[in-house]
N, C-alpha and C positions, 0 to 999 in steps of 0.2 A: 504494500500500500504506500502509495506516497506520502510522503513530508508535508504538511501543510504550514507553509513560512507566518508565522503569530504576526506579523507587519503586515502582511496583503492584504490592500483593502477591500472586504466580499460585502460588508452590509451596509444597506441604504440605512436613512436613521430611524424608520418605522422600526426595523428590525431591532436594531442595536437599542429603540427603545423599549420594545418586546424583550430583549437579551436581561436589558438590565430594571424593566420593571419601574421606569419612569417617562413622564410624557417625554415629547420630540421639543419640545420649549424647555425645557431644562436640560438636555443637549445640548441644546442653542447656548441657553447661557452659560453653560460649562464653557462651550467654544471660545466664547465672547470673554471670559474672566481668563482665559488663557488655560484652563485645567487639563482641557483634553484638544486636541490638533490634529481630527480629522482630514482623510486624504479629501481636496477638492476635483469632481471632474470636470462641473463647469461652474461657473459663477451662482449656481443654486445647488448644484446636487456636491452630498456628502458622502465619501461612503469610512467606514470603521473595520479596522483589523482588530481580529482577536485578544491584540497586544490592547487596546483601545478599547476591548468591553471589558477585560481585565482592570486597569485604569478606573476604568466607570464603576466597573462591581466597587471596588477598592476606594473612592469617593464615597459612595452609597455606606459604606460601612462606616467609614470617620462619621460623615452626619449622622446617618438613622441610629447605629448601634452607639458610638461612642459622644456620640451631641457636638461632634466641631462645626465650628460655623466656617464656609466654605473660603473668607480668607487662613483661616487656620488651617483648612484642606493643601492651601494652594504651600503653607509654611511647610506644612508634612511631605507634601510630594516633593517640593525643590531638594529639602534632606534628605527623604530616601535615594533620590537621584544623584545628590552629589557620593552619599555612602556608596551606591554600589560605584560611579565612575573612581572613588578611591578602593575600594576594593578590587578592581580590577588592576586598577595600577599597584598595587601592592601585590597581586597573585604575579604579574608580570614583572616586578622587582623580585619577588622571591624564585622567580625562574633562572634570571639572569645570575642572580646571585649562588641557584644548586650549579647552574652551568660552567660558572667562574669556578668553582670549588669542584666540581669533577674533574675542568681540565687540569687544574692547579695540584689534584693526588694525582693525577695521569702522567702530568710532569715528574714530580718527587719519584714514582715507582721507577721511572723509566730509568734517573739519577742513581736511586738507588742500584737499581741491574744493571747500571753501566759500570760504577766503583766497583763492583763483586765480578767484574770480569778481568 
C-alpha cells in the first residue's frame, strides 16, 4: 500500500470541518489568526493535509479540553514548533558528534596496529 505524505493537500474545508468537528468559519478564523496555513488552489478554494487536521484536532484540544484562549493557542504552537526544530538540531548535532568519535577510535586503532608492527 502506498505512503500517504501527512502535507498533501486532499481536503476541501467542509471536510476538514467534518474531520475536526467544527464549522468552516472557524477554519476561517484559524487561517486568518495565523494558526493553521492551508494549501490555497485559487483565491477561494482551501484544501488541508492530514498534517493540518492534526494541527486543528490539537487546537480543539488547548481550547475545549484545557480552556486556552486561542492567543495562548497560537503561544503553544510557536513553542512546540521551535522545540521540535531544536530537537532536531540537537539529534543532528549528536550524529555529527557519534560520527567524529567513530572516526577519531578508527584513527587510535589503526595507530595503535601500526606501533605493534
Amino acid at each position: 500500500m502506498p505512503r500517504i505524505d501527512k502535507d498533501e493537500p486532499v481536503y476541501m474545508i467542509g471536510v476538514a470541518a467534518k474531520l475536526c468537528d467544527v464549522h468552516p468559519q472557524t477554519l476561517r478564523l484559524y487561517e486568518r489568526l495565523g494558526l493553521i496555513r492551508p494549501k490555497r488552489v485559487s483565491s477561494k478554494n482551501r484544501l488541508y493535509s492530514q498534517a493540518d487536521i492534526e494541527r486543528l484536532q490539537q487546537i480543539q484540544r488547548f481550547t475545549q479540553e484545557l480552556g486556552v484562549n486561542l492567543a495562548g493557542v497560537e503561544i503553544i504552537l510557536n513553542l512546540l514548533e521551535k522545540m521540535e526544530r531544536m530537537h532536531a538540531e540537537m539529534e543532528h548535532e549528536m550524529e555529527r558528534v557519534r560520527r567524529e568519535m567513530e572516526e577519531e577510535m578508527a584513527r587510535r586503532v589503526r595507530e595503535i596496529r601500526s606501533q605493534r608492527r
